[in-house]
C-alpha positions in Angstrom: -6.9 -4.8 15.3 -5.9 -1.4 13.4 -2.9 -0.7 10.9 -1.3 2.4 10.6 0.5 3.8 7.7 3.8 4.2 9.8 3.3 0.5 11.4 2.9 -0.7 8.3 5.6 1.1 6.1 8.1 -0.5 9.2 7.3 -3.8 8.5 10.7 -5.2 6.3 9.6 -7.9 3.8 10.8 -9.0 0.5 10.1 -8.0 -2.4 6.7 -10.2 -2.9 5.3 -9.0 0.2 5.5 -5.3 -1.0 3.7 -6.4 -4.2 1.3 -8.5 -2.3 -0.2 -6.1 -0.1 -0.1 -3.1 -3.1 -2.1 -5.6 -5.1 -4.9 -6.2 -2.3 -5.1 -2.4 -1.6 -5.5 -1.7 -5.6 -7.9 -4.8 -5.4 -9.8 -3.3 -1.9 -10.0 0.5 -3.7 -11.3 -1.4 -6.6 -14.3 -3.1 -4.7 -15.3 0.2 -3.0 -15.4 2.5 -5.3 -18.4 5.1 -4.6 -18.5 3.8 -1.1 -16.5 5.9 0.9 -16.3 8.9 2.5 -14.1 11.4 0.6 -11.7 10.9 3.5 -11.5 7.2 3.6 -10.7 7.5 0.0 -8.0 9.7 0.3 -6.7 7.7 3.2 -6.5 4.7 1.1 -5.3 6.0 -2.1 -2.3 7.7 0.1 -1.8 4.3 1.6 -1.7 2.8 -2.2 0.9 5.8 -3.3 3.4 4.6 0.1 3.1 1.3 -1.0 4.0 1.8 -4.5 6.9 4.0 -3.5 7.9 1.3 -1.1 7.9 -1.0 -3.8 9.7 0.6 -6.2 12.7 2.2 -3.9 12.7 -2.0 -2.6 13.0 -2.9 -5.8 15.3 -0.5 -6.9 17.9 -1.8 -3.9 18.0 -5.7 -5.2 18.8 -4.4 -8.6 21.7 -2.9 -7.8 
């Protein structure tokens, strides 16, 4: 099974589930630092940056 980006950034979860999965990325980019490809590291630090953004705009719409 693959995940995209897009399928991913569709799925609507609470707020927990945003942090969740931002905090296994940061976790997986932590454990494989040095070995990936220059592309799969950009890949996943984009992924990261969409999540993060995802949280914050989520988080953002329950404050208010």
């Amino acid at each position: 099974m693959s995940f995209t980006l897009q399928g991913m950034l569709r799925i609507r979860g609470s707020l927990n589930f945003w942090k969740e999965e931002r905090d296994c990325l940061l976790m997986l980019k932590g454990k494989t630092q040095g070995n990936l490809a220059a592309e799969e590291a950009k890949a996943l630090e984009d992924f990261i940056y969409e999540l993060q953004m995802r949280y914050v705009a989520k988080e953002k719409s329950i404050s208010k």
